[in-house]
C-alpha positions as CSV (number, residue, x, y, z in Angstrom):
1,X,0.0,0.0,0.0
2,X,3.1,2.3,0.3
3,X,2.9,2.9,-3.7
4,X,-0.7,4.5,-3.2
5,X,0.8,6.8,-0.1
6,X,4.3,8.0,-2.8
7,X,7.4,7.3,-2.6
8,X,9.9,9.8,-1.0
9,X,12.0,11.4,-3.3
10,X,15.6,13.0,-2.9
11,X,15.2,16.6,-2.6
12,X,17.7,18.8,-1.1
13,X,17.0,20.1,2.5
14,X,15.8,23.4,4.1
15,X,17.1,26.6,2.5
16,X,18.8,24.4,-0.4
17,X,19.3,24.8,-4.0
18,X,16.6,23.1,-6.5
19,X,17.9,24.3,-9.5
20,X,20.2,20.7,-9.8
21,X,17.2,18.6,-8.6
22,X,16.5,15.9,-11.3
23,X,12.7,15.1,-11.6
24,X,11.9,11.4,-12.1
25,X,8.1,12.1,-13.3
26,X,8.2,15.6,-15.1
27,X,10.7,18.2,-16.7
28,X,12.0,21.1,-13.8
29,X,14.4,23.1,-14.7
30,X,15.2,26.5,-12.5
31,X,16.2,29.9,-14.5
32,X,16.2,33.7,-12.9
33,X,14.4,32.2,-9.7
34,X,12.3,31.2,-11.8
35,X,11.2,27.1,-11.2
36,X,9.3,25.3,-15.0
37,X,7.7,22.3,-13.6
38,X,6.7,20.5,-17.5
39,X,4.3,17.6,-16.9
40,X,6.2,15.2,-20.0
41,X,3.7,12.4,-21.3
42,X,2.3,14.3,-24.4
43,X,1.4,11.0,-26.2
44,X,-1.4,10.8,-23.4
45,X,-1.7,14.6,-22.9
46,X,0.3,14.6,-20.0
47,X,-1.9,12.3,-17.1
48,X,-0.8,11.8,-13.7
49,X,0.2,8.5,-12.0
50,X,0.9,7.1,-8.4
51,X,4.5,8.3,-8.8
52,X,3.8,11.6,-10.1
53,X,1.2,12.8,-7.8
54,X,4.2,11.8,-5.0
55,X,6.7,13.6,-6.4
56,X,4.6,16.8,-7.1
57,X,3.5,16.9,-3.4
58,X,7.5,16.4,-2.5
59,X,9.0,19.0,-4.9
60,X,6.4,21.6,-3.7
61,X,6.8,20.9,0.3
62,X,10.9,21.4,-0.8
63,X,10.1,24.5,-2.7
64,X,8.8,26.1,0.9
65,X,12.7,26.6,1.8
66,X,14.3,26.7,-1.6
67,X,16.9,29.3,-1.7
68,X,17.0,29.2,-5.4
69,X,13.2,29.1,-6.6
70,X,11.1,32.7,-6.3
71,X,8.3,32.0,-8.7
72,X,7.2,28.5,-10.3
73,X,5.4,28.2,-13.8
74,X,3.8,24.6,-14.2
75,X,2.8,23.7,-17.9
76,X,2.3,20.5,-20.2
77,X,4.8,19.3,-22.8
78,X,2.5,19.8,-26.3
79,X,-0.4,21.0,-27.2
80,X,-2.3,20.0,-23.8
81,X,-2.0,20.8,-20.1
82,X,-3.3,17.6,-18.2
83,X,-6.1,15.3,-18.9
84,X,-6.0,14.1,-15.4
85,X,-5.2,10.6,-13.8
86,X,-4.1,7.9,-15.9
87,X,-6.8,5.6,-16.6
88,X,-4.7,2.7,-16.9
89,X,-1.9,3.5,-14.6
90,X,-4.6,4.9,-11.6
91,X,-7.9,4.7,-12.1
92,X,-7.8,0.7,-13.3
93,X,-6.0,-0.2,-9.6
94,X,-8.4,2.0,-7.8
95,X,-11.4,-0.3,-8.5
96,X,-9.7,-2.9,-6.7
97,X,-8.9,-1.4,-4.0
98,X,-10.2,-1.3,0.0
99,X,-11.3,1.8,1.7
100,X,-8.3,2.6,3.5
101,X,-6.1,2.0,0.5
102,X,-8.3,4.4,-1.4
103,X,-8.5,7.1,1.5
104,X,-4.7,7.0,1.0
105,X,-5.0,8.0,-2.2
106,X,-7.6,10.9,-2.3
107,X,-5.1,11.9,0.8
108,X,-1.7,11.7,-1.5
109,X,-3.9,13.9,-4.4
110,X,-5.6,16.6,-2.0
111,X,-1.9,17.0,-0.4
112,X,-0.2,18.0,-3.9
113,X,-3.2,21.0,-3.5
114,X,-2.1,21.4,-0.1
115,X,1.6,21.9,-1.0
116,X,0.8,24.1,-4.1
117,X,-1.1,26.7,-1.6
118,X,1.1,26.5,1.5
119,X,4.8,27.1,-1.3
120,X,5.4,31.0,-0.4
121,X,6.1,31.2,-4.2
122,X,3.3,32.1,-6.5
123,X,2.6,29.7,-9.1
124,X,1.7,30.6,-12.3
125,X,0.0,27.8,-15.1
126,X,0.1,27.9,-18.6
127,X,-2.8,25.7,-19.3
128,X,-3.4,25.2,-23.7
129,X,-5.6,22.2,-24.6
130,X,-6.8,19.4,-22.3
131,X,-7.1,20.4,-18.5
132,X,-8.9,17.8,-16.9
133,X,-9.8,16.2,-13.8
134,X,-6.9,15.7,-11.4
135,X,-5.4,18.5,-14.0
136,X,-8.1,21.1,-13.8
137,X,-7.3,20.7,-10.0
138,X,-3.5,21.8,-10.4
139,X,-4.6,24.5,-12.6
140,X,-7.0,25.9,-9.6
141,X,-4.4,25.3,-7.0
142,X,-2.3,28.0,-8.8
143,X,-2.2,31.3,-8.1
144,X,-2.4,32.8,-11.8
145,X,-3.7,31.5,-14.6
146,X,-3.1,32.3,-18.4
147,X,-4.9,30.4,-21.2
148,X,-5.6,30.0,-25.0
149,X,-8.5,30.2,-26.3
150,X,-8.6,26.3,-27.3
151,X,-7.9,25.3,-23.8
152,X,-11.2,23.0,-22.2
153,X,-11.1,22.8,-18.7
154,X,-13.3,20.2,-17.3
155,X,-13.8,18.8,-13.6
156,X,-15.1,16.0,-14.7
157,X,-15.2,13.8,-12.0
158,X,-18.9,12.9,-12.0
159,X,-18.5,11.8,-15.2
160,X,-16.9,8.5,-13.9
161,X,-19.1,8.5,-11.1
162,X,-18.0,10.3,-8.4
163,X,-18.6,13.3,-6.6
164,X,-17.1,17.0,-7.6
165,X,-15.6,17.4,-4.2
166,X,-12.2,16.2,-5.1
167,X,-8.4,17.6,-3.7
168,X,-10.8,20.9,-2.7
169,X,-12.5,21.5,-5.6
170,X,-15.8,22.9,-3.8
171,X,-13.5,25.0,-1.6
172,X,-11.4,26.8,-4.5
173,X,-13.3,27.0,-7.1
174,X,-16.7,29.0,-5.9
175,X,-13.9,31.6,-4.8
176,X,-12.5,32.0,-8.3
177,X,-15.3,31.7,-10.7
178,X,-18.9,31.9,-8.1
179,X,-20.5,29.4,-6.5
180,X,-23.5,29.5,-9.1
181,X,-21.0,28.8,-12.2
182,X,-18.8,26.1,-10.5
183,X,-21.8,24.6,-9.3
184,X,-22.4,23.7,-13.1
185,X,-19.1,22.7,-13.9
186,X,-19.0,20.4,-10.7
187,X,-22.3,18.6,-11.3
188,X,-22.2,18.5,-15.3
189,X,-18.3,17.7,-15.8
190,X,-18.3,19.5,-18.9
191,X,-15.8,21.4,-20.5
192,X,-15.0,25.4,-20.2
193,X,-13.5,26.9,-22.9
194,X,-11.0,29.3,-23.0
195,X,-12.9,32.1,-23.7
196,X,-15.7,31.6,-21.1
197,X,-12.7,31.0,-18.6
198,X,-11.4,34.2,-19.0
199,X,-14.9,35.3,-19.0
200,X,-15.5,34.3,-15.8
201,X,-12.4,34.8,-14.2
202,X,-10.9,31.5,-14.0
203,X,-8.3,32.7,-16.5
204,X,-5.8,36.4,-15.8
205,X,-5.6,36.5,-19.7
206,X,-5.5,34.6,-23.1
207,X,-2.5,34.1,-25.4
208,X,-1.6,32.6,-28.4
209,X,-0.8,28.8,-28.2
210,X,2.7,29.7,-29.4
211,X,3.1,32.2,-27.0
212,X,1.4,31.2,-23.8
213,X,4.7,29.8,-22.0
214,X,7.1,33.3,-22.7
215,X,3.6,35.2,-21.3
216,X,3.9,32.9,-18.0
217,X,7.3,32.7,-17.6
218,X,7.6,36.7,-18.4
219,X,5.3,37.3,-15.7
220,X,6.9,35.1,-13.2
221,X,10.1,36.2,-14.2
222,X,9.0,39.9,-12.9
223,X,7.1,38.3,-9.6
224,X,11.0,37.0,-9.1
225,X,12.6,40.1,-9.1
226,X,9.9,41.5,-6.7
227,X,9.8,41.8,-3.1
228,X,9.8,37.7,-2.9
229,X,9.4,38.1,1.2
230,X,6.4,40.4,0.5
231,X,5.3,37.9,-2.2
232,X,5.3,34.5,0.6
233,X,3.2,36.7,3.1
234,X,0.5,37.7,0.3
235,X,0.1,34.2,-0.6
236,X,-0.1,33.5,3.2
237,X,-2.5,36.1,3.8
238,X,-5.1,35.1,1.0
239,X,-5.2,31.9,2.1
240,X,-5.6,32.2,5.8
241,X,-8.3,35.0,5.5
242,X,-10.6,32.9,3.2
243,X,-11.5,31.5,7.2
244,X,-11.5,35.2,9.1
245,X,-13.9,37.9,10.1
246,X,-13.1,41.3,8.8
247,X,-12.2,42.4,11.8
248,X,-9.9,39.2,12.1
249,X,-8.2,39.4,8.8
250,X,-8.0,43.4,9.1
251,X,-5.7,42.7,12.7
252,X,-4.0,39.7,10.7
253,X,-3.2,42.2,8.1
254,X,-1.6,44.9,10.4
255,X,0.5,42.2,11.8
256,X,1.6,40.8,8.5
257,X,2.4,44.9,7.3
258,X,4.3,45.4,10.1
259,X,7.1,42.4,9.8
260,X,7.6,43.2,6.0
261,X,8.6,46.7,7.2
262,X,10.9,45.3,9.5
263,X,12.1,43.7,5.7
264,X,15.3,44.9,4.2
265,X,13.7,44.9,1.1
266,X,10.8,47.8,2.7
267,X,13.9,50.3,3.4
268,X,15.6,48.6,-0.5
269,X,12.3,50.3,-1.8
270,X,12.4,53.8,0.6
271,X,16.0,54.5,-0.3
272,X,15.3,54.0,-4.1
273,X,12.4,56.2,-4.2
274,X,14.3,59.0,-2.3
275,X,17.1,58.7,-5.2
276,X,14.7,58.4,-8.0
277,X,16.0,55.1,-9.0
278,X,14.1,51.8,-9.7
279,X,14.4,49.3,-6.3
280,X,16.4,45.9,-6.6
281,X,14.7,43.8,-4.3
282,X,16.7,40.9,-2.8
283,X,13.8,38.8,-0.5
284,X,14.7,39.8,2.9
C-alpha cells in the first residue's frame, strides 16, 4: 500500500538549492528564480500516475525553503496541459482497491493541492488544450492562470461516477469563478472553454498557443525580481483569511504589514524612491 501513499523522493533540504534537482516524473528546470515544472507524457496529454502525484507533493513541500526558486510556472509538454489521472496507470487499480487503500490516495492527491497553496512562491499555469480532472485541480491550485482560447477545462469527476468534491475543488473554485458557475461545472463535468474562462475569471488573460509559456514565464520572471518576502506573506494572507472575520483578517493584516517593514527589502524600496531610481529587491 506504500505505492498509493508516494514514494519519497531526494530533494535537497531546508534553504537548499533546487535548481540541480533531477525530476523522475516531469521536466523542472530552474532559470532567474524562476522554477518550470513540465508535466512530460504528451502522447497521453500529459496524465498523472501514483509516482507523479508523490513527487509533485515532495517537490512543492521542498520548494517552501528553496533558496534558489522565487516564482514556479507549471505547464504541459505539447499541445495540452493535463487530462487528469491515468486511466490505466490509476484509475484501473483504484477499483480494486479497499477503503483505507483508497482514502490514501484521495489523501496523497488533496496534499499535492495542499503543497501548491502552503509554497510562499506564486505559481503561475500555462494551461493550452486538455485540463482535466486531477489537472483542472493543479490548474486551480495555482495562483495565476493564463490560457488560450482552445484550452477545455473540465472537472469531470462525476462523469466517472464520483462526486465533484475532489483535492478541494468545492472549496477553491466557488472563490475564483462563483458558487453559481462552478456549481455547473462540478455537477455536469463538462468542458470550459478558454474564452468563457477568462470570461469568468478562472483565467488572468489569453495568449496565443505559441506564446502562452514566454507570457507565464515573463510574468513570473517579474514576480521573481519583486519583493519575494512580501510575495510569501501575500500568498499566506489570501489563504488564511478565506477563514476570518473582517475584523480578524484586518488585525492579521496589520501584523503581517508590520514584519515586512521590519524587511530589508521595505527600506531597499524607501532608499530608491528618495534617489529616483528603480528598487532591486533581494527577498529579505
Amino acid at each position: 500500500m506504500n505505492y498509493l501513499q508516494g514514494q519519497a523522493h531526494a530533494l535537497p533540504g531546508h534553504g537548499a538549492q533546487l535548481a540541480a534537482y533531477a525530476a523522475r516524473h516531469f521536466l523542472f528546470t530552474v532559470d532567474a528564480g524562476v522554477a518550470t515544472l513540465t508535466l512530460n507524457r504528451p502522447e497521453r496529454k500529459n496524465p498523472l500516475t501514483f509516482d507523479s502525484y508523490a513527487e509533485l507533493r515532495d517537490l512543492f513541500r521542498a520548494l517552501a525553503t528553496a533558496a534558489d526558486v522565487k516564482a514556479v510556472v507549471i505547464a504541459g509538454a505539447g499541445e495540452n496541459f493535463c487530462s487528469g489521472g491515468d486511466v490505466h496507470e490509476i484509475i484501473g487499480p483504484l477499483t480494486k482497491l479497499d477503503m483505507p487503500g483508497l482514502l490514501a490516495f484521495t489523501r496523497l492527491t488533496g496534499d499535492v493541492v495542499k503543497a501548491m497553496r502552503a509554497c510562499p512562491q506564486p505559481v503561475v499555469a500555462a494551461i493550452d488544450g486538455i485540463c482535466a480532472g486531477a489537472g483542472a485541480m493543479l490548474a486551480l491550485a495555482s495562483d495565476i492562470r493564463f490560457g488560450t482560447e482552445r484550452s477545455k477545462t473540465a472537472f469531470l469527476f462525476t462523469r466517472v461516477g464520483l462526486a465533484g468534491c475532489d483535492m478541494g475543488a468545492c472549496a477553491l473554485l466557488p472563490r475564483v469563478i462563483g458558487q453559481g458557475r462552478a456549481s455547473e461545472l462540478l455537477y455536469t463535468g463538462r468542458a470550459m472553454s478558454g474564452t468563457e474562462g477568462e470570461r469568468w475569471g478562472f483565467f488572468n488573460s489569453l495568449h496565443p498557443p505559441e506564446g502562452l509559456l514566454a507570457a507565464a514565464r515573463g510574468l513570473a520572471l517579474e514576480l521573481a525580481r519583486g519583493p519575494t518576502f512580501a510575495h510569501g506573506m501575500t500568498k499566506n494572507m489570501l489563504q488564511q483569511e478565506w477563514n476570518m472575520g473582517m475584523d480578524e483578517a484586518i488585525e492579521a493584516e496589520a501584523q503581517a504589514q508590520a514584519i515586512c517593514m521590519a524587511t530589508n527589502d521595505f527600506h531597499r524600496a524607501y532608499h530608491a524612491f528618495v534617489a529616483k531610481q528603480k528598487p532591486v529587491f533581494e527577498g529579505d
